[in-house]
C-alpha positions in Angstrom: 0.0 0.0 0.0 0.9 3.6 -0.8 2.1 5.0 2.8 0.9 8.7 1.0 -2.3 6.9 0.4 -5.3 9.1 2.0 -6.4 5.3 3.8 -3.2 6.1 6.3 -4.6 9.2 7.4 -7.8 8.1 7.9 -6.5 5.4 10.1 -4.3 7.9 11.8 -7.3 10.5 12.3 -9.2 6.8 13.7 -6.4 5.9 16.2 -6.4 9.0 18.0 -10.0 9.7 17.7 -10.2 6.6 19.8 -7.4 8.0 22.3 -9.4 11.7 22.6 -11.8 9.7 23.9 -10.3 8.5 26.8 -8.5 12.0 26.7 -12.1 13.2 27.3 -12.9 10.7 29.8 -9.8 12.4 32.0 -11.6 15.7 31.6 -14.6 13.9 32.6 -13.5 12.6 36.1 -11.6 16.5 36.3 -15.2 17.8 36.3 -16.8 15.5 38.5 -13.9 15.7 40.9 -13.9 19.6 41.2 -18.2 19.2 41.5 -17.7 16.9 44.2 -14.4 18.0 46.3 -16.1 19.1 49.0 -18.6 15.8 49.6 -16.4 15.0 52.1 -18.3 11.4 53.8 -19.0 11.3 57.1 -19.3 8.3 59.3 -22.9 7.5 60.0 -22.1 7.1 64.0 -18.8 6.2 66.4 -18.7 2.8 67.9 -19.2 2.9 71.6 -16.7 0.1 72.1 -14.0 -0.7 68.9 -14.0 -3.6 67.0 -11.5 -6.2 66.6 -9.1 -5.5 63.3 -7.4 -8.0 62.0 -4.7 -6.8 60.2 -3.3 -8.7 57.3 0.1 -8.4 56.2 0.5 -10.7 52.8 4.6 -10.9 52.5 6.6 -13.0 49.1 10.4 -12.4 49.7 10.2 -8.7 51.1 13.5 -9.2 53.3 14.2 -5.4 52.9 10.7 -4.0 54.0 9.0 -6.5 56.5 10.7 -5.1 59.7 9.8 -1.4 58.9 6.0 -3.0 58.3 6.2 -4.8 61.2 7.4 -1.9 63.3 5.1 0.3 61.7 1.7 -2.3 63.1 3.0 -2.3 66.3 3.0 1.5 66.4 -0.7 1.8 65.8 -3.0 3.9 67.7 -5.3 1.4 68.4 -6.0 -1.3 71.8 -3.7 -3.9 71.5 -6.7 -6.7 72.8 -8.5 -5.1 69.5 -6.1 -6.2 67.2 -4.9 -9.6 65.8 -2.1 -9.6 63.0 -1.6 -12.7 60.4 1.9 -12.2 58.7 0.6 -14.0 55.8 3.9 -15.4 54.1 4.6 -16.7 50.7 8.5 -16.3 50.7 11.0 -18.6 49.6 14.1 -16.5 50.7 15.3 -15.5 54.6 12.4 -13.2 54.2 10.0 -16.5 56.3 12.5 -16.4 59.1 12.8 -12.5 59.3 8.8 -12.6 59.8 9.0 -15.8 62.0 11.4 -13.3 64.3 8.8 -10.6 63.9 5.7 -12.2 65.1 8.0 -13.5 68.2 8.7 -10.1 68.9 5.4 -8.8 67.9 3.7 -11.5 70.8 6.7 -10.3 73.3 5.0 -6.9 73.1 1.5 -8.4 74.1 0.1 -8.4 70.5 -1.9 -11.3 69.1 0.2 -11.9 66.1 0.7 -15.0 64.4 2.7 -16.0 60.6 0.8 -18.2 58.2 3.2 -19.9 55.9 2.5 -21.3 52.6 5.2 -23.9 50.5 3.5 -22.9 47.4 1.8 -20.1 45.7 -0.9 -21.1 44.8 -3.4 -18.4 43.7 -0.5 -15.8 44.5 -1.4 -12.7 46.6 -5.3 -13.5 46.5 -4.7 -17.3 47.2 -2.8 -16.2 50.2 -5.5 -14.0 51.5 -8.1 -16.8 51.1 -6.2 -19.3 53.0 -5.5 -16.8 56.0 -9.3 -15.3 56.1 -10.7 -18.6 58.0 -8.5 -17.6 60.3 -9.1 -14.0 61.0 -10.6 -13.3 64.8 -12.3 -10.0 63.3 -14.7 -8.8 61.0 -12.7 -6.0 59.6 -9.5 -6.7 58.0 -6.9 -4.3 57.4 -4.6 -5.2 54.6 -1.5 -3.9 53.9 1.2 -4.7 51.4 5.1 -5.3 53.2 5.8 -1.8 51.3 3.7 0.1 53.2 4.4 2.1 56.4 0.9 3.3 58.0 0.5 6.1 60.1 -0.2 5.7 64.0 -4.0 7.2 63.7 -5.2 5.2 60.3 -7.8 2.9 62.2 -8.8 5.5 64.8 -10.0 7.6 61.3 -11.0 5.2 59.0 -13.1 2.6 61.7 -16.0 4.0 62.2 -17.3 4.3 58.6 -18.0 1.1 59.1 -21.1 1.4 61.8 -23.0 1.9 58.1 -24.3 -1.9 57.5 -24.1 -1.3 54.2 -20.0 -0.1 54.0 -17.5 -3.0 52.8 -14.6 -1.4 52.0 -12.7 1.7 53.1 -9.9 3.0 51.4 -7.2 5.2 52.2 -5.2 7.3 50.1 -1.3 5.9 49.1 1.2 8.3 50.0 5.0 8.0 49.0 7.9 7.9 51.0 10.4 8.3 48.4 8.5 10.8 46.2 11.6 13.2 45.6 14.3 10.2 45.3 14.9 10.4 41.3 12.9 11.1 38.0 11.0 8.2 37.7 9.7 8.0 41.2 8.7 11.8 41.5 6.6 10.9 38.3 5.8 7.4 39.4 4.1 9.9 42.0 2.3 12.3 39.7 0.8 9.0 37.9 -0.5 7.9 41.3 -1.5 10.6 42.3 -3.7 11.7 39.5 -5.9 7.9 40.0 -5.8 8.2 44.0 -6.6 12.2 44.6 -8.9 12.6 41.4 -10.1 9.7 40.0 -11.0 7.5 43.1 -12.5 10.5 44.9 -14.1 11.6 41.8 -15.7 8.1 41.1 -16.4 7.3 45.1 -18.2 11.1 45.5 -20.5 10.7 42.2 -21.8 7.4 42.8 -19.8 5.9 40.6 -18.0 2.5 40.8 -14.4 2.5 42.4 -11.8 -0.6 43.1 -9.9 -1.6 46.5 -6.3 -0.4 45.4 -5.0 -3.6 46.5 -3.6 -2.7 50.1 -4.3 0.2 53.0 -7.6 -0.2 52.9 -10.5 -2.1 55.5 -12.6 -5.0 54.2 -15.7 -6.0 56.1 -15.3 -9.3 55.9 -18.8 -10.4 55.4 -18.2 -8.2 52.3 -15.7 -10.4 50.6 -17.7 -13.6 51.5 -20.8 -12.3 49.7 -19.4 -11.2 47.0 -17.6 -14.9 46.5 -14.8 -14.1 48.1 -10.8 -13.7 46.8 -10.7 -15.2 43.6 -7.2 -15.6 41.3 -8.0 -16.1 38.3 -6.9 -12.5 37.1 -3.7 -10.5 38.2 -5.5 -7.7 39.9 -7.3 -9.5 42.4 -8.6 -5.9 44.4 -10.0 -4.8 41.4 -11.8 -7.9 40.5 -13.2 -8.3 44.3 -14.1 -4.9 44.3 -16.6 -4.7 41.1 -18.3 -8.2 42.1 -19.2 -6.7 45.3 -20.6 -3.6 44.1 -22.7 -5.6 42.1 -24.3 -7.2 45.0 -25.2 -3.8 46.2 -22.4 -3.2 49.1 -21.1 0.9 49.6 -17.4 1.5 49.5 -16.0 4.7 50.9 -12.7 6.4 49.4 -11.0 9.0 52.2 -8.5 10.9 50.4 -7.7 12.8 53.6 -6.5 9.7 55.3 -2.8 9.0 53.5 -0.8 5.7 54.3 2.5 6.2 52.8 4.6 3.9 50.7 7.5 3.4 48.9 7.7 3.5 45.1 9.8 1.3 43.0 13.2 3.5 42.4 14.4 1.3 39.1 13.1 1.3 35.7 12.7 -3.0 36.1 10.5 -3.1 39.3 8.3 0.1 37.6 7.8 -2.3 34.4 6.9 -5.3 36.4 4.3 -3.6 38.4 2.8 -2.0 35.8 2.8 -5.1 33.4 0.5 -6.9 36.5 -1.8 -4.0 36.5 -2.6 -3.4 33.4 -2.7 -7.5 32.2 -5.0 -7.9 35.7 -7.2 -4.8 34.5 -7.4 -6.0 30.9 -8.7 -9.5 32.4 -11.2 -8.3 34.9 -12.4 -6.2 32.0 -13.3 -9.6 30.3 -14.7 -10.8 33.5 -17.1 -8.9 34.9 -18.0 -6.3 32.1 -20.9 -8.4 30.9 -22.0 -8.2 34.2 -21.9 -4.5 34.8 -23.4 -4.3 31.3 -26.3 -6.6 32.5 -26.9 -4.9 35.6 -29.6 -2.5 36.7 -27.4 0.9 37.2 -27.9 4.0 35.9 -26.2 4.5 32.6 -23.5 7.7 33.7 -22.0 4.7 35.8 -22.4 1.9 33.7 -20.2 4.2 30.8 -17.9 5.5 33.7 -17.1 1.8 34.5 -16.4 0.8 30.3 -14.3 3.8 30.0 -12.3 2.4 33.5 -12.1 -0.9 32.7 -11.0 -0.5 28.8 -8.7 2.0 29.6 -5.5 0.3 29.3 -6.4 -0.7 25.7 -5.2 2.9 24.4 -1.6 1.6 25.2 -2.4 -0.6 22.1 -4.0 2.6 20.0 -0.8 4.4 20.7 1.2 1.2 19.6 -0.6 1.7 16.4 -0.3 5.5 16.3 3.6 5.1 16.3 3.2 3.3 12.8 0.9 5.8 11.6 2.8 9.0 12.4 5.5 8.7 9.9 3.0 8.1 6.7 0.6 10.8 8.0 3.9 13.4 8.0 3.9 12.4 4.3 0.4 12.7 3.3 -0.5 15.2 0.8 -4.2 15.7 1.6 -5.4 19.4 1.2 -8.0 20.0 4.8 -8.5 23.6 4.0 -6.5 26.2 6.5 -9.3 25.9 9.1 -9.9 22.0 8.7 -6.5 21.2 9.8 -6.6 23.0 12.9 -9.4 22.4 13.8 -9.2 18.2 13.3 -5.1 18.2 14.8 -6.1 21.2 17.5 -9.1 19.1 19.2 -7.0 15.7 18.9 -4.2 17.4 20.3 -6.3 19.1 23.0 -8.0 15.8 24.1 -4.8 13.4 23.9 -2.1 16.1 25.7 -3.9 19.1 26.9 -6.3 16.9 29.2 -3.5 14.7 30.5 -1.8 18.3 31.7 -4.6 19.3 33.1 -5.7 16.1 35.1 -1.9 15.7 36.5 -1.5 19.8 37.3 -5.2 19.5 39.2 -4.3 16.5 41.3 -0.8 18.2 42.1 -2.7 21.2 43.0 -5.2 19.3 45.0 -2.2 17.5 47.4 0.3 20.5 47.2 -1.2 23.8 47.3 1.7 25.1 47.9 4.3 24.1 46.0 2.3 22.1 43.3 4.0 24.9 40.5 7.5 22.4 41.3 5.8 19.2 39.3 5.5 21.5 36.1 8.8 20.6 34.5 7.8 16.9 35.2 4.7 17.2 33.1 7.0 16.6 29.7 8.7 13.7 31.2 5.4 12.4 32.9 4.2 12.2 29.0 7.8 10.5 28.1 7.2 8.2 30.1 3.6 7.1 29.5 4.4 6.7 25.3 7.5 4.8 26.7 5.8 2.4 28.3 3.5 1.8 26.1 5.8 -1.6 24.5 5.6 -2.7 27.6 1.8 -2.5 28.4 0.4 -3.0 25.5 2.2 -6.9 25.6 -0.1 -7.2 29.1 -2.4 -6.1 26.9 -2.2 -8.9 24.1 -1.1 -11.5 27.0 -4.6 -10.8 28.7 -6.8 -10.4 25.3 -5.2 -14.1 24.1 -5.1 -15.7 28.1 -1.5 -16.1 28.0 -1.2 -17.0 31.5 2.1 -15.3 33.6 3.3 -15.7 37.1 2.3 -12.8 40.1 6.1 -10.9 39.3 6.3 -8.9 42.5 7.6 -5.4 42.8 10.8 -4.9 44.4 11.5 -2.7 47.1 14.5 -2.0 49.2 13.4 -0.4 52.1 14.3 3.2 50.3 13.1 6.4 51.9 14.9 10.2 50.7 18.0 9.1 53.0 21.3 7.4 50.7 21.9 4.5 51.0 24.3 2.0 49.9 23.8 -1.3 51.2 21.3 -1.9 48.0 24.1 -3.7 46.0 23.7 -6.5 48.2 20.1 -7.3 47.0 19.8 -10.9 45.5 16.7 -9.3 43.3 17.4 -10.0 39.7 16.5 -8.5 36.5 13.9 -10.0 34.2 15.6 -11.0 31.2 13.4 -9.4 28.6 13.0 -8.4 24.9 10.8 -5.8 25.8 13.5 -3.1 26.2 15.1 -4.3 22.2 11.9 -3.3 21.2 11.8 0.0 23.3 15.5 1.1 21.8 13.9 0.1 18.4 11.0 2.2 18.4 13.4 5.3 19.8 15.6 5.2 17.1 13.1 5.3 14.7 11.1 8.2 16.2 14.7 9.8 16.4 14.7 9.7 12.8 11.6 11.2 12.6 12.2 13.9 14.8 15.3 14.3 12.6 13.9 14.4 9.6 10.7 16.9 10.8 13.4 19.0 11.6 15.1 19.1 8.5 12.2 19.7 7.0 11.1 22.7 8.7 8.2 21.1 10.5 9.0 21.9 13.9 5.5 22.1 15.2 6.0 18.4 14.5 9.3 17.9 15.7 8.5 19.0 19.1 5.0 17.2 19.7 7.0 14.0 18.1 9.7 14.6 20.7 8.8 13.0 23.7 8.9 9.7 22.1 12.5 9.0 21.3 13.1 10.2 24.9 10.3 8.1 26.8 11.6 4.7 24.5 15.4 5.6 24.9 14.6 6.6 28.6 12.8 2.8 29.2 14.6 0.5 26.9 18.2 1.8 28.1 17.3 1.9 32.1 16.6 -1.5 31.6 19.5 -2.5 29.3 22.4 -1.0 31.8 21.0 -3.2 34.6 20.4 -6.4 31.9 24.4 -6.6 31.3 25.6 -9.9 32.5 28.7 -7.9 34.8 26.5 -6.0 36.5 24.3 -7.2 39.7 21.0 -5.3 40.3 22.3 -1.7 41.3 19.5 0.5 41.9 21.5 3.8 43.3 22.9 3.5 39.7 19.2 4.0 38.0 19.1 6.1 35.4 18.9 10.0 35.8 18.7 9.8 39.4 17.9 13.1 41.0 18.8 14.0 44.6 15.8 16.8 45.8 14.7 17.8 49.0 11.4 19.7 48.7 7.8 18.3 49.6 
């Protein structure tokens, strides 16, 4: 086929009509968001006498984190008799005998603590949560993932949304210990912040459904039961629980106030791993219970909020297809009139860029009212970074469209806060050997090319929107690269464009 054939461009002009779309699904959740900010939910009543909380602690080889969690439990403001915690561990490294110690020392300091050990995985994280459940002494459990360190007051605030019958989960906001440590985690935090701060407050506030992030939050455990309980036959088991039991008509309760801090991966390997389970998982539970949502008797504002949500990840395959479309549309010779052209390129471009800068900037501004002006120059490299990962997601993508089943990869972490460090180069944490990144360095030299050549030719209006994606491939397929070379051991204080800052 001609690549100056008009048939390119009207694939090109179809592609990123498709991405608009969920550009104008962002703007979407920016409206309802600002409507709703101040619908702050208020617990129906305070318990007279506080529940027991059994806090679940699912741990698979998190030697470098388990102690700070542990530390963190035992911290809580909350009655010791009230509590029971179930280390519930998967490990096969000196992680089990590091929580064997903690639950000793945890029942030295009067706490009902016990560790549940399993010699296989089966099910992963959500089989590991059904076979401790049974054994949970209270009706509310708290789970939290090794990574997290919560603060003393998170049950005391978040406890008595519960005296509504009809409440089964309550979330808390993530937080991020190592924000500022380098690049990719202060926009690791931008990206997190933008679904935590907007779009679960937005969704929770308008009636709209919203998903269990996974850890820091409180399920009523008759909750999960009715709904069928944990289930692992998709990668995202929170997200999956969480839709099947909003179908069955239970509340859930999203407290953006409340923040429970955690640490974010600080190399490009762990960042790729986590987001390759979340977005395979989403794309699965999208095939799952869609139908059902579909089926169901809600309104049709939430039944469209929950297709945009749940098919969201597919545009990481749209902007697969937009990379092969961009060159031939540079060299189509189709005449759109003055006004046609900017007025088809100006709304694409305002829906695909303009209303991710404007979600980001509003959740920044939300969090940091203060200083949120600082994340502006991160905006460029926040949209770097989403075209160069989309190699990466877009194979969840295909994995979960074709059921190629893959293994619960876990996320890394090394116990990092904004202090240095440099007992990291001891970690026995490998890299995933991988073609992905081959693929990444492929697609950057091309679009080098093409920034080249748009240069060249005196289209830099083109050059510059077509910049960010020779930066955000080079930037994803080398940061893995460096730490795939057989000499070198997992360094992470080595990761690429690591930046030292010290504001909030």
């Amino acid at each position: 086929m001609d690549i100056t054939s008009p048939l390119w461009y009207i694939c090109y002009l179809v592609v990123l009509i498709g991405m608009s779309g969920y550009g104008f699904h962002r703007l979407t959740i920016v409206y309802l968001y600002l409507k709703h900010r101040n619908d702050k939910p208020q617990p129906k009543e305070l318990f007279r006498e506080l529940p027991l909380v059994t806090i679940q602690l699912p741990v698979f080889n998190e030697m470098h984190v388990v102690d700070r969690l542990l530390d963190s439990v035992a911290a809580l403001d909350y009655p010791k008799d009230k509590m029971q915690i179930q280390i519930i561990d998967d490990s096969t490294d000196e992680t089990t005998a590091i929580c064997e110690a903690g639950a000793a020392r945890l029942r030295a300091m009067g706490f009902d603590a016990e560790m549940i050990h399993r010699d296989d995985r089966t099910g992963y994280k959500a089989g590991a949560l059904e076979n401790a459940t049974p054994f949970a002494k209270g009706e509310y459990l708290f789970i939290l993932d090794a990574d997290f360190v919560p603060n003393a007051d998170v049950l005391q605030k978040t406890i008595h949304y519960f005296t509504d019958e009809k409440v089964g989960l309550i979330q808390t906001r993530w937080g991020h210990l190592n924000r500022t440590y380098n690049v990719l985690t202060r926009v690791q935090a931008m990206f997190l912040d933008g679904h935590l701060e907007l779009e679960q407050t937005a969704r929770n506030r308008s009636g709209r459904f919203f998903t269990f992030n996974g850890t820091a939050g409180i399920w009523r455990k008759s909750c999960i039961e009715d709904a069928g309980g944990w289930e692992h036959d998709t990668l995202t088991e929170d997200m999956d629980l969480s839709y099947r039991a909003q179908l069955k008509g239970w509340r859930f309760v999203f407290l953006n106030d409340v923040e429970t801090p955690a640490e974010l991966p600080v190399d490009m390997d762990g960042f790729k791993s986590q987001q390759h389970r979340w977005t395979k998982g989403s794309i699965q539970v999208c095939k799952k219970v869609l139908p059902s949502i579909l089926r169901s008797k809600v309104s049709l504002p939430i039944k469209m909020e929950a297709f945009a949500h749940l098919t969201s990840n597919f545009a990481y395959l749209a902007l697969i297809c937009l990379c092969f479309l961009i060159y031939p549309n540079l060299h189509t010779k189709i005449d759109l009139g003055k006004y046609g052209y900017y007025l088809i390129n100006g709304s694409i471009f305002f829906f695909t860029t303009v209303s991710i800068v404007a979600f980001y900037l509003t959740s920044q501004k939300a969090l940091r009212p203060g200083t949120w002006w600082k994340e502006i120059p991160y905006l460029p490299l926040l949209l770097a970074l989403g075209i160069g990962m989309s190699v990466n997601n877009a194979k969840a993508v295909i994995e979960a469209i074709f059921n190629h089943q893959s293994a619960f990869v876990r996320t890394p972490k090394y116990g990092i806060d904004q202090k240095p460090r440099t007992d990291w180069k001891k970690s026995s944490y490998k890299a995933i050997k991988t073609l992905t990144p081959v693929v990444e360095l492929l697609f950057g030299s091309f679009f080098l090319y093409v920034v080249i050549e748009a240069a060249m030719d005196a289209k830099f209006s083109s050059a510059i929107l077509l910049l960010p994606f020779p930066i955000g491939f080079f930037y994803t397929s080398l940061s893995s690269l460096a730490r795939m070379l057989p000499s070198r051991k997992v360094e992470v204080v080595k990761e690429m464009a690591t930046v030292h800052t010290h504001d909030s």
